[in-house]
C-alpha positions in Angstrom: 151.7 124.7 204.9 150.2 121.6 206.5 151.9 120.7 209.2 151.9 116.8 210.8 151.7 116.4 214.6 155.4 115.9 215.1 156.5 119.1 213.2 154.0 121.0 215.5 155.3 119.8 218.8 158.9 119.7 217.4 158.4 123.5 216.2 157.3 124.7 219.5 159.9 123.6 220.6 162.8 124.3 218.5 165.5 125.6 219.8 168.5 124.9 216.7 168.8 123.7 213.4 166.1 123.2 210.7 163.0 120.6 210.6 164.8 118.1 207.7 165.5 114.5 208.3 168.9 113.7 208.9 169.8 117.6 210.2 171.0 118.4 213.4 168.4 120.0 216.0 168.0 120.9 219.5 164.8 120.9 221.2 163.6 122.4 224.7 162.6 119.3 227.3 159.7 119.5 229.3 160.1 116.6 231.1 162.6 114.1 232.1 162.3 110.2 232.9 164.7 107.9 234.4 165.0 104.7 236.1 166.9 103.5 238.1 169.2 100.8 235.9 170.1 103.2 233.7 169.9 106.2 236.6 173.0 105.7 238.8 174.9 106.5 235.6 172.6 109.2 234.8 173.2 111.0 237.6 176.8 110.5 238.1 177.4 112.0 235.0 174.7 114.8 235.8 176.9 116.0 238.6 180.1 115.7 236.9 178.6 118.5 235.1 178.6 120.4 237.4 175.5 122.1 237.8 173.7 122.5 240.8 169.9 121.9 240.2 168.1 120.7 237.4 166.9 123.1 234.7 164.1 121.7 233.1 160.4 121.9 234.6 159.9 118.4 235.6 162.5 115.3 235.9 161.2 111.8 238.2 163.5 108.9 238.8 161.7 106.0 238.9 163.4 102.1 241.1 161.7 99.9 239.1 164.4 97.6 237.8 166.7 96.7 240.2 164.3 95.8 243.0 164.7 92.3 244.0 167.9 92.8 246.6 169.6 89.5 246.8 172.4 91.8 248.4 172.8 95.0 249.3 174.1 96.5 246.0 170.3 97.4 244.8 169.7 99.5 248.2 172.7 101.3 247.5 171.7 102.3 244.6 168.4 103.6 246.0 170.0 105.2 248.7 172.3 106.9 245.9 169.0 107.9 243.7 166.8 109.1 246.6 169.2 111.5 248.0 170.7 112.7 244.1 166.9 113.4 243.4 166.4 115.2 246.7 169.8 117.3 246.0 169.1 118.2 243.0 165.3 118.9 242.7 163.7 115.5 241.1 161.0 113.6 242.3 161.4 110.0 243.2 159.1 107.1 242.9 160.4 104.4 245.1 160.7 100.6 244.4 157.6 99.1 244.5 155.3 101.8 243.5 155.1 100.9 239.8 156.9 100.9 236.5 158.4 103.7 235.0 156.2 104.1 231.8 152.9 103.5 233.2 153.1 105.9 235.8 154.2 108.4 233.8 151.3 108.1 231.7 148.9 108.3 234.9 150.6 110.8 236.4 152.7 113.5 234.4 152.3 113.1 230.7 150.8 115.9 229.0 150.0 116.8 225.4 152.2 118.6 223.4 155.2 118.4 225.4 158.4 117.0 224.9 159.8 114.1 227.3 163.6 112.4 226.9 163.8 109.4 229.4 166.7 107.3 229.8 165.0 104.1 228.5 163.9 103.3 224.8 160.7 102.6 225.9 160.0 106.3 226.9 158.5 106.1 223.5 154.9 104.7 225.6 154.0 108.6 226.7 153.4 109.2 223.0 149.9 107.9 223.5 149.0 110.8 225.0 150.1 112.8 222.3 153.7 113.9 223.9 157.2 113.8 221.2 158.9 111.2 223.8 161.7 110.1 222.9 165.0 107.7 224.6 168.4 108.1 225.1 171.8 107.5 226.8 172.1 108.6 230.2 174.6 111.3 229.5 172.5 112.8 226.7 169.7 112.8 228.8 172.1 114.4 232.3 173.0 117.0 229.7 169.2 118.0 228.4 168.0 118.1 232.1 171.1 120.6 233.0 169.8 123.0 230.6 171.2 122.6 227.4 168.5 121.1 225.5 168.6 117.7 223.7 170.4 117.0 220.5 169.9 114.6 218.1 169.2 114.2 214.2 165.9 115.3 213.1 163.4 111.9 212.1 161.6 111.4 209.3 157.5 111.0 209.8 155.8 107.7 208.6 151.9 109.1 208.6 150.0 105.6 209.7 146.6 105.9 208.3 144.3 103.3 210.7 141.1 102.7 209.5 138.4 100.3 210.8 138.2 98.7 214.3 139.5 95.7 215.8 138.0 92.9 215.5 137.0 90.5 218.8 140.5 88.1 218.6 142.8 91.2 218.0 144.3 94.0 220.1 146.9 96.6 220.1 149.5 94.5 220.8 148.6 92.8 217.1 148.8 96.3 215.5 152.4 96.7 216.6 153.0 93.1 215.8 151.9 94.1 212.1 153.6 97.0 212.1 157.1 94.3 212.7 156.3 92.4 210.1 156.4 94.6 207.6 159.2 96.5 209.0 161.5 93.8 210.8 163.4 95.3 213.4 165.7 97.6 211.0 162.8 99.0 208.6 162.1 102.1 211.2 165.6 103.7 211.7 165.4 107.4 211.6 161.4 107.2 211.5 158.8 108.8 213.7 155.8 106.9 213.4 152.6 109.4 213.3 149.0 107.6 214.0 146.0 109.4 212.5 142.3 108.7 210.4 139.4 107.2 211.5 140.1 104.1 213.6 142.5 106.2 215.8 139.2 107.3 217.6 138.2 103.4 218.6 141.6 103.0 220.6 142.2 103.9 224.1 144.9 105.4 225.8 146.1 101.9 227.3 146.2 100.5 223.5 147.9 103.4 222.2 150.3 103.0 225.1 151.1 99.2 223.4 152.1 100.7 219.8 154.0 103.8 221.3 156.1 101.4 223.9 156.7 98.7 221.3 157.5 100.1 218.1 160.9 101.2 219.0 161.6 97.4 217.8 160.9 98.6 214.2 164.0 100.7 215.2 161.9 103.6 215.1 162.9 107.2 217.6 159.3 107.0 218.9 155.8 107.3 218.0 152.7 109.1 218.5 148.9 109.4 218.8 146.9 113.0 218.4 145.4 114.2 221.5 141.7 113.5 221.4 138.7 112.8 222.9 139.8 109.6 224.3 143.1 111.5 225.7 140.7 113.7 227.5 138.7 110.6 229.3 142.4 109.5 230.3 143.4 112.7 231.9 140.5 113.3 233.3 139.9 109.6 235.5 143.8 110.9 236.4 142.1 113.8 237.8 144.3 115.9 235.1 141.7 116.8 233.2 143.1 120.5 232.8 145.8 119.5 231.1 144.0 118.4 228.1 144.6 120.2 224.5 143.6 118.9 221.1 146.1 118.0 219.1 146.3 116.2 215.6 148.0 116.9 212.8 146.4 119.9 210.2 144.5 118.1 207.1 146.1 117.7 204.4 149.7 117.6 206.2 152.4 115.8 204.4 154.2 113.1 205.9 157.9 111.4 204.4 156.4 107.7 204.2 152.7 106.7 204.4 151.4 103.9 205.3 147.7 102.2 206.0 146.4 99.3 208.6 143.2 98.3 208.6 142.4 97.5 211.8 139.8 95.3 210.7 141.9 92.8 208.7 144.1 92.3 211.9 144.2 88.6 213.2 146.2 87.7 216.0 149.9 87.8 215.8 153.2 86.2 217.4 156.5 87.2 217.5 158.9 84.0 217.4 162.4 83.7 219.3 164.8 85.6 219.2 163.2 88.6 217.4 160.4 91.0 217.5 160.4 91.3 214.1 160.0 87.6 213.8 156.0 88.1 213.2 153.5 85.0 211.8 149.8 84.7 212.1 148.9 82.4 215.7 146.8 80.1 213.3 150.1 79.0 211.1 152.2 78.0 213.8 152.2 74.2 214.5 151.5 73.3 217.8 153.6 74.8 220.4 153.4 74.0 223.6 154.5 76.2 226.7 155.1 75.8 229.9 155.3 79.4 230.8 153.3 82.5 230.3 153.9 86.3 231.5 151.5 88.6 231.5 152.4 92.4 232.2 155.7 94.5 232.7 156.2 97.3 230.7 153.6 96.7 227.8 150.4 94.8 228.5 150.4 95.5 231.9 147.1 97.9 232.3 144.1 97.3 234.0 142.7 96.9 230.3 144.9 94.4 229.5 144.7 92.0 233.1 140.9 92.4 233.0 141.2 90.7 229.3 143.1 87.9 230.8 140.9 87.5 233.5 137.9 87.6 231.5 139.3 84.6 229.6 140.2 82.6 232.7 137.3 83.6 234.8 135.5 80.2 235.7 139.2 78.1 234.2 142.6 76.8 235.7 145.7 77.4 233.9 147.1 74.1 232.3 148.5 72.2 235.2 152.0 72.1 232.7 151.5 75.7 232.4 153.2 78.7 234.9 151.0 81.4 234.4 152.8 85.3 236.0 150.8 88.8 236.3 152.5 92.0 236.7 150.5 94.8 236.8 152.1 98.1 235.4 151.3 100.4 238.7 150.4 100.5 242.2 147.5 102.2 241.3 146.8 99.3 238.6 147.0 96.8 241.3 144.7 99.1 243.4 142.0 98.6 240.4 142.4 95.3 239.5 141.7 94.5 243.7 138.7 97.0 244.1 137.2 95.7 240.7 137.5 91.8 241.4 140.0 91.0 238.1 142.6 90.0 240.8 140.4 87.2 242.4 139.2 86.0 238.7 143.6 85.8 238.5 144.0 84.0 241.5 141.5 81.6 241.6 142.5 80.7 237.6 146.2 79.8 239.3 147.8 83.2 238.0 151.0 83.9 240.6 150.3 87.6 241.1 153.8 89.6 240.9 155.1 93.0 242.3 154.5 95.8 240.0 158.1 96.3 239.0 160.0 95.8 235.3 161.0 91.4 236.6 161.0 89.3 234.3 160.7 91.3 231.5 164.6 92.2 232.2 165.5 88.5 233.3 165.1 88.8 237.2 162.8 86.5 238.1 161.0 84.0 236.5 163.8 82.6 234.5 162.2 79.6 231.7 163.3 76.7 231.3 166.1 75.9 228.8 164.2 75.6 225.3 161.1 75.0 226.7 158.5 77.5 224.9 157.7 80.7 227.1 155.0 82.6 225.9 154.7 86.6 226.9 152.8 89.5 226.5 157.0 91.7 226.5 158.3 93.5 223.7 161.3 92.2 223.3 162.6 88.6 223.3 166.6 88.6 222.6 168.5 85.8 223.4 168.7 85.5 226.9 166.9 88.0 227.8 164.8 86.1 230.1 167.2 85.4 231.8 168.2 81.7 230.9 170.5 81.9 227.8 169.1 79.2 225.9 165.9 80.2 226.1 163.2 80.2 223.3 160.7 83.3 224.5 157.5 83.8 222.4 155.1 87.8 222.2 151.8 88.1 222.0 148.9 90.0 223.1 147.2 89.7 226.7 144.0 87.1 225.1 146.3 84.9 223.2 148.4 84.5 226.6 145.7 83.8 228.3 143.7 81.2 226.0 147.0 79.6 225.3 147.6 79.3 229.2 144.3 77.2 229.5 145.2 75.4 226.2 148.5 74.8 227.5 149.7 75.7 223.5 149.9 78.8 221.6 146.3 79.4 220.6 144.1 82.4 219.7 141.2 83.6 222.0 139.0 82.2 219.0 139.1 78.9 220.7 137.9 79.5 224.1 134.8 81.8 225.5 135.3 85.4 226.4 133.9 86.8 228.9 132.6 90.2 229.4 135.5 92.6 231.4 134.7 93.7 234.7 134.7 97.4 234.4 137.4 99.3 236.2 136.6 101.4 239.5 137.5 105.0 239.3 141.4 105.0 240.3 142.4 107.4 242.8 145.9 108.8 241.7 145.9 111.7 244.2 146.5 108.8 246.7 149.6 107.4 245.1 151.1 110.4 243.9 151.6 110.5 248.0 154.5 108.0 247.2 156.0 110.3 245.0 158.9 112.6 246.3 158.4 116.3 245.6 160.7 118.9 245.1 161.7 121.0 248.2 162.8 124.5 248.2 166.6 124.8 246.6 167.9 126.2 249.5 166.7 123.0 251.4 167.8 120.8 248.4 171.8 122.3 249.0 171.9 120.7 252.5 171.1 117.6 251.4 174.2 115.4 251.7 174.1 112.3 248.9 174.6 109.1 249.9 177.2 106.4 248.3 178.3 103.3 248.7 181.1 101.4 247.5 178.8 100.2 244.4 178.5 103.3 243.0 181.8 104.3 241.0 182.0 107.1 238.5 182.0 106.1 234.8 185.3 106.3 232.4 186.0 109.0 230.8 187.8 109.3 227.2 190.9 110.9 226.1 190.8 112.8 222.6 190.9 110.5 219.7 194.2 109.1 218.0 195.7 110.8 215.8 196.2 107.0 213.9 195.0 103.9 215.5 196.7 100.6 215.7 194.8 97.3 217.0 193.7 94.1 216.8 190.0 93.0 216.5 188.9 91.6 220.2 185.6 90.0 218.7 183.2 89.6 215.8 179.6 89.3 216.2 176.9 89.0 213.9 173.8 90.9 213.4 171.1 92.5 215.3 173.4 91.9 218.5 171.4 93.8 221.5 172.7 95.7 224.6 171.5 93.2 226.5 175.0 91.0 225.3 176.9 94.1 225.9 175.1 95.1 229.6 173.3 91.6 230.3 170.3 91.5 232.2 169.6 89.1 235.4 169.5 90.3 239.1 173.6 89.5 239.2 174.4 91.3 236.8 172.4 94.2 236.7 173.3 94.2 240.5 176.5 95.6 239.2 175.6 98.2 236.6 176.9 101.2 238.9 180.2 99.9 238.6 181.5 100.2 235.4 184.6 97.9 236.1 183.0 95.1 237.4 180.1 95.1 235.0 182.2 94.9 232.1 183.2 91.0 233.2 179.5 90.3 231.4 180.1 91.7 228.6 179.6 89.1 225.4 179.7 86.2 227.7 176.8 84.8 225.8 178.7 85.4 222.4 182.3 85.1 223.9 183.4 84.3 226.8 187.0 85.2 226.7 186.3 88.6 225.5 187.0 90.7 228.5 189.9 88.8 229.9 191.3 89.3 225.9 190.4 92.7 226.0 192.3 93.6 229.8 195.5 91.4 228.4 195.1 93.6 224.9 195.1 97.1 226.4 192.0 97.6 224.2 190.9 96.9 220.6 188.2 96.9 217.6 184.6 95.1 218.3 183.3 94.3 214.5 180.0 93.8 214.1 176.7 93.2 211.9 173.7 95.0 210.6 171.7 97.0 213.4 174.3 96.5 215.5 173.1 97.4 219.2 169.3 97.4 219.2 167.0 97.1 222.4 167.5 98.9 225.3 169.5 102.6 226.0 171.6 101.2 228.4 174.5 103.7 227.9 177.1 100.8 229.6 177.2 98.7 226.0 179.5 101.9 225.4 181.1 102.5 228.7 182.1 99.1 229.2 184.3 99.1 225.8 185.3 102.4 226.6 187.1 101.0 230.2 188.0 97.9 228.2 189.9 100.4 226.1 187.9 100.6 222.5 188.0 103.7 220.4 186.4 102.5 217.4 183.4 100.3 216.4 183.1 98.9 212.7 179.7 97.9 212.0 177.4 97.2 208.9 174.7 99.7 210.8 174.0 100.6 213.6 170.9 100.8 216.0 170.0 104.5 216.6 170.5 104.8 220.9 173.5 102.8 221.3 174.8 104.8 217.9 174.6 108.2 219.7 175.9 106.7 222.7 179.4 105.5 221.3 179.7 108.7 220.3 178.7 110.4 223.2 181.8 108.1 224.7 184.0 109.0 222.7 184.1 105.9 220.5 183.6 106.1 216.7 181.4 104.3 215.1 182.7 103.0 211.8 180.2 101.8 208.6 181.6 98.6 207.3 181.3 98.2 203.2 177.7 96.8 202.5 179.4 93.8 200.9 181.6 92.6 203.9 181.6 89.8 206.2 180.6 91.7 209.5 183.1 89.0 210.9 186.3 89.8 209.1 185.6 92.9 207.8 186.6 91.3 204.0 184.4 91.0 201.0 183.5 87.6 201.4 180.6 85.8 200.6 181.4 82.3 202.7 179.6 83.2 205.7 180.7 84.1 209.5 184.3 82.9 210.6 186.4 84.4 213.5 188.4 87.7 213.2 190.1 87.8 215.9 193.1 89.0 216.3 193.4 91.1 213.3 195.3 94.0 213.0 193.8 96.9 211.6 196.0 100.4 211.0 194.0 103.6 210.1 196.1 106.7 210.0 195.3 110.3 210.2 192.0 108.8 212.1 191.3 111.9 214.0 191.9 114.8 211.4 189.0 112.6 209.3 186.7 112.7 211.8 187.5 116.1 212.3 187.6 117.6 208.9 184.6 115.9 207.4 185.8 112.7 205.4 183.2 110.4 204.1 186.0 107.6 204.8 189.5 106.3 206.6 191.2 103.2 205.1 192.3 100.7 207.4 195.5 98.4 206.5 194.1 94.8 207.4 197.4 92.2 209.0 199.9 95.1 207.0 198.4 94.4 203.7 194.3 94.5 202.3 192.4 98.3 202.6 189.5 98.7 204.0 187.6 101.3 203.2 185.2 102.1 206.6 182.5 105.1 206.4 182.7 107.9 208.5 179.3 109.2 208.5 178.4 111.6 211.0 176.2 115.1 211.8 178.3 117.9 212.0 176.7 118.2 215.5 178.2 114.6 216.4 181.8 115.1 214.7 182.3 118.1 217.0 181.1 115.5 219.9 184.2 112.8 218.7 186.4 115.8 218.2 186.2 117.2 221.6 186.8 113.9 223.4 182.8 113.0 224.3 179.7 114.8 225.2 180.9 115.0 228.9 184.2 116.6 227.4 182.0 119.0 224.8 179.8 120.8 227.3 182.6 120.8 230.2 184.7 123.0 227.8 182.0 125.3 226.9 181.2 123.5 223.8 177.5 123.4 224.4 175.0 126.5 225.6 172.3 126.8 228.0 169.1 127.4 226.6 167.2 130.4 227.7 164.1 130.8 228.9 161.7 131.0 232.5 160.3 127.5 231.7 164.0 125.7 232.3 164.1 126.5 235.7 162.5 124.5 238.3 162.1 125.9 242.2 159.2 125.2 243.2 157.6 122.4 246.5 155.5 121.0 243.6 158.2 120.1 241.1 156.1 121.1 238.2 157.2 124.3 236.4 154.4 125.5 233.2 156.0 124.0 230.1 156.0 124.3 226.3 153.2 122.8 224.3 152.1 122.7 221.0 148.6 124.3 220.1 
């Protein structure tokens, strides 16, 4: 039978359960990402596991978050990473040297292979035709100790692309289309699988844009076949042996299909505070901005900084306009000097920033409050940025750039384009230098690990009540991010090794007297909306409630990452009735009013959870039931039921996988993997 690109790789990999959306599988990892916001929990929980090296071929932790050092906290933490990787045989990219997803893509992802990363936007290695896919630190300590990675098998959206861009439009307007149509809820449990004829017109860097980005549809990930324009990619990365075709077979059937002609695509704009907030640039009204950010993680390739500067070459930036530039890599910086893009920058009034994740996580380059800021990101959540009234805008790299002469959001239609400096060859050998290999294990067990007083161990759970009794500590609305959970900002992202004190942020956008309520409490029940925890994998937007002393969730839906991760805590997640008020928990239809302080009893609350139940009632103040959903894998019951993931595999709940290619002893670092042929 015709198989699609994602069954291949997923097949070769297979290691339990059955190829059927919404089944339980485990797959072999080939490679491992993390960085280092999400890494010092990673990695605390990785050695509570008790394992003494890595098993999987190739794991890299990446400082590109935390970088900015307004105390000592961040340096800590990179003390704590450098020596962790050391110990336990991962290589290490230090701060500075580049983002996490871009120099993945330049330097380690292959076809056919299978990378989990501890960041959602993992998903960008899928342009190089690699199943990548994000998750909560724990789930991703417990695939790189050996035991594979679990999660519910997706279903495949087949995207037929046909035609070719036209001169206004870019990748970044493909993904942009691809939100409109879905929102930010329309991909849950999708894999989105490019293929037809106007695959072949888009390079590596653009493909990178679609994979990074549409994990805002919701989606697990997506992915390109490995072509001809994969092979120019890994060969200018001097990787040119690592090449294999890849595609899916004719004929393959996919779960959903879709087409986009690439043609038809005009430029596009996501408005605050959504990504899925999509209109056409040309049916805005004016808009003016006084910011615009080019770069981060998306939109910051040499592709996309020579488009910019070929729109600016010869210009200023609007004297009302600030006008930033991050380039993804070292090695993209390296280009953009040797080919002349970063003088055509500079002399346009572009501030040229460090190749780190900045602004794009809120340190640095805060907007003003309500003033338009117009960015080439990929996600724009309410204070995000960094100031919490802000009003962010997305876009591609051209519209930034006209609209940063225009001093307005514009299209490139309405300036001159001109021709892009080509690129000089990049020499990666030289900054792979900067990269940490793996030394002998012997050498590794010396290694002492270095911590300091920031770095504190996470919670962990106790079983589950038998019956629960609490009040409701807050109610939020919908789509509700991490980033209120776990904000973002150089303070408190400073403080994300410490469990305790980073739990004093949590809701202080939405509600500032929730922690304080929570500590005086002893604990309690967060209600909440549809999609309730999209954006990043930042597993603390489920260890901070677990401190706080939460054991159950009750949400409309729920986003897929922060999902797995309350369960990997320990918490349950619990489906509120589709016609609810997400902010009593009532059938109501007259709108959002405070729940505070309700109590809710559900009895026999473990033995449902255990035994299968499709339900629990919950007694409201003593009186009204309400019926909440219990709907969980088998796979993920047995996680609640034993306490936690941490719990699960520490009691022998969870097996090794077998196999030469999970074991990793070697000065390079880089063991032979799996790969789909």
């Amino acid at each position: 039978m015709p198989e699609t690109l994602t069954h291949k790789i997923l097949a070769s990999h297979l290691a339990a359960g059955e190829l059927t959306p919404g089944a339980d599988i485990t797959i072999a990892v080939d490679q491992i990402l993390i960085e280092d916001a999400t890494g010092t929990m990673t990695a605390m929980q990785f050695e509570m596991l008790g394992v003494d090296s890595i098993a999987v071929p190739l794991a890299v932790m990446y400082v590109d978050h935390n970088v900015l050092q307004i105390d000592d906290k961040n340096m800590q933490d990179h003390h704590y990473l450098r020596t962790f990787s050391a110990r336990h045989g991962l290589r290490y990219s230090p701060a500075g040297h580049g983002i996490s997803h871009y120099i993945h893509l330049e330097h380690f992802s292959q076809p056919g292979q299978v990378l989990v990363g501890a960041d959602s936007h993992t998903s960008t290695a899928g342009a190089l035709g690699m199943f990548a896919l994000g998750a909560g630190g724990l789930e991703v300590a417990v695939a790189m100790a050996g035991y594979g990675f679990d999660f519910v098998c997706p279903a495949v959206v087949g995207v037929e692309l046909t035609g070719t861009l036209g001169s206004n439009a870019e990748a970044k307007d493909v993904v942009l289309e691809l939100l409109r149509r879905h929102g930010v809820r329309g991909g849950r449990g999708k894999v989105f699988e490019f293929y037809g004829e106007g695959v072949a017109s888009l390079s590596v860097s653009a493909r990178a844009t679609i994979c990074n980005m549409i994990i805002e549809t919701g989606a697990a990930t997506a992915i390109f076949p490995s072509d001809e324009q994969t092979r120019a990619w890994l060969r200018a990365q001097r990787r040119g042996d690592q090449f294999v075709p890849l595609a899916a077979d004719a004929g393959a059937t996919y779960d959903d299909d879709e087409r986009l002609d690439l043609s038809a695509l005009v430029p596009l704009v996501a408005l605050p505070h959504s990504p899925g907030n999509v209109r056409p640039v040309s049916e805005l009204p004016r808009t003016e901005v006084v910011q615009v950010c080019v770069g981060s993680s998306v939109n910051s390739s040499y592709e996309d900084l020579a488009t910019v500067a070929a729109i600016l070459k010869g210009h200023t930036v609007h004297p009302s306009v600030q006008l930033t530039v991050t380039p993804g890599s070292r090695q993209i910086l390296q280009t953009i000097i040797a080919s002349g893009v970063y003088e055509d920058l500079m002399q346009a009034g572009a501030r040229m920033l460090e190749p780190v994740c900045g602004p794009c996580v809120g340190i640095g380059q805060a907007p003003t409050e309500g003033a338009p800021s117009l960015r080439t990101f990929n996600r724009n959540f309410p204070g995000r940025s960094g100031t919490a009234e802000d009003a962010v805008y997305l876009c591609s790299p051209s519209t930034a750039a006209a609209s940063a002469l225009e001093g307005a959001i514009v299209d490139a239609s309405t300036v001159s384009r001109g021709v892009l400096r080509p690129a000089t060859a990049p020499h990666p050998e030289v900054h792979d230098l900067h990269i940490a290999g793996v030394l002998p294990l012997e050498t590794r067990r010396a290694i002492e690990i270095e911590r300091g007083s920031n770095l504190v161990p996470p919670p962990q759970p106790t079983p589950l009540p038998a019956d629960l009794d609490a009040r409701v500590l807050t109610a939020v609305g919908d789509d509700i991010s991490t980033g209120d959970m776990a904000p973002d900002g150089a303070i408190a992202m400073s403080v994300w090794s410490n469990i305790a004190v980073c739990a004093r942020f949590m809701f202080r956008r939405l509600d500032p007297g929730f922690h304080d309520r929570a500590l005086k409490w002893g604990g309690g029940i967060i209600v909440g909306g549809e999609n309730y925890g999209q954006g990043s994998s930042r597993e603390h937007a489920a260890l901070i409630p677990l401190h706080l002393g939460v054991r159950v969730v009750a949400a409309r839906s729920y986003a897929r990452i922060h999902r797995r991760n309350l369960i990997a805590a320990g918490i349950v997640p619990l489906v509120l009735p589709a016609d609810s008020d997400s902010s009593t928990g009532q059938p109501s239809s007259t709108g959002v009013h405070s729940s505070t302080g309700q109590r809710w009893v559900i009895e026999g609350l473990a033995d449902a959870v255990a035994s299968g139940a499709g339900s629990v009632t919950a007694r409201v103040d003593g009186d009204t039931g309400l019926v909440l959903g219990l709907d969980f894998s088998p796979a993920e019951r047995a996680v609640l039921t034993a306490g936690g993931l941490l719990a699960q595999v520490r009691a022998g709940g969870r097996s090794m996988l077998a196999g030469d290619d999970v074991v990793q002893d070697d000065a390079a670092g880089i063991s032979p993997g799996r790969s789909a042929r």
